[in-house]
C-alpha positions in Angstrom: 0.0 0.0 0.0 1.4 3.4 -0.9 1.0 6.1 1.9 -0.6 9.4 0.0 -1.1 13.1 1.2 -3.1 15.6 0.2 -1.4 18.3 -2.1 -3.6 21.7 -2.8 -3.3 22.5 -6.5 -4.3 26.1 -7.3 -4.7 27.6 -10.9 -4.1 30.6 -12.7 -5.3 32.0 -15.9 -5.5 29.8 -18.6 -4.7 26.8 -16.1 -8.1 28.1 -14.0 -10.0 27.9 -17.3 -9.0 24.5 -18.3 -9.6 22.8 -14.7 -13.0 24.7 -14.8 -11.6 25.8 -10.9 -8.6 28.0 -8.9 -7.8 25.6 -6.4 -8.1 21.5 -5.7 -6.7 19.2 -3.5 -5.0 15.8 -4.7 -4.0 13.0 -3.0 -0.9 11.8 -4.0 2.1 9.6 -2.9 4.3 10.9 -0.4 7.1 11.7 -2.8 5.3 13.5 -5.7 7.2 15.8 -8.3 5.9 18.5 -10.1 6.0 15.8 -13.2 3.7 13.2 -11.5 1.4 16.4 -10.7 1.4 17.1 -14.2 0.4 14.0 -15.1 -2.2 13.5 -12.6 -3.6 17.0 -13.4 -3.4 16.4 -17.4 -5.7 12.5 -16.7 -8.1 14.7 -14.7 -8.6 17.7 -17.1 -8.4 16.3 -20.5 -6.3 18.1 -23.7 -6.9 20.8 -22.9 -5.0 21.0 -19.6 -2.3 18.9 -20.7 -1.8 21.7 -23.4 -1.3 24.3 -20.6 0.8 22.3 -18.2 3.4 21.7 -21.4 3.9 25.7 -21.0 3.8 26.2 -17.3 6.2 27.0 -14.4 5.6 25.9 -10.8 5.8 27.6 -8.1 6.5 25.5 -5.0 6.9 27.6 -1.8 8.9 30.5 -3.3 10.4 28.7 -6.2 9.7 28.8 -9.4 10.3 25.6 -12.0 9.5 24.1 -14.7 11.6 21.1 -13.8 9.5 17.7 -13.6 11.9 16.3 -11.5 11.5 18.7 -8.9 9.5 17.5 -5.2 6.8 19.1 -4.5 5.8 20.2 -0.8 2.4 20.2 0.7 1.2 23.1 -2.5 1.8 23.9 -5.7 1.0 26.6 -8.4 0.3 26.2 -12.0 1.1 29.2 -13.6 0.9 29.3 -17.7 2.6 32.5 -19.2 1.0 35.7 -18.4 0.4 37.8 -21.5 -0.5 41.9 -21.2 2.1 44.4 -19.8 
């Protein structure tokens, strides 16, 4: 049996559109990375999520990635590029 935790998942922009919400919590195996978040995200949401999550960063506590690989604490952000200025 694999021991899971909850991990809040909050959306922005074009990530909030495709998941049809700002924030949900997952639960996930203890040692999640932002890649198995992706994934997990991208089975939930369909094409059109998995389209926005190929062009995201992370943000996990203060740091932003866009590194798969990368662990991911008890949050983490989706955040697609930002157009406007």
């Amino acid at each position: 049996m694999v021991d899971t935790r909850a991990i809040e998942v909050r959306y922005f922009a074009a990530a909030a559109d495709a998941s049809g919400c700002t924030t949900e919590t997952l639960e996930l195996p203890m040692a999640t990375t932002v890649g198995d978040v992706s994934a997990a995200v991208a089975a939930r949401h369909g094409a059109d999520m998995a389209r926005v999550l190929k062009v995201a960063a992370f943000l996990l506590d203060d740091e932003l990635t866009r590194d798969a690989a990368a662990a991911v604490g008890d949050r983490i952000d989706v955040l697609p590029p930002f157009a406007g200025g």
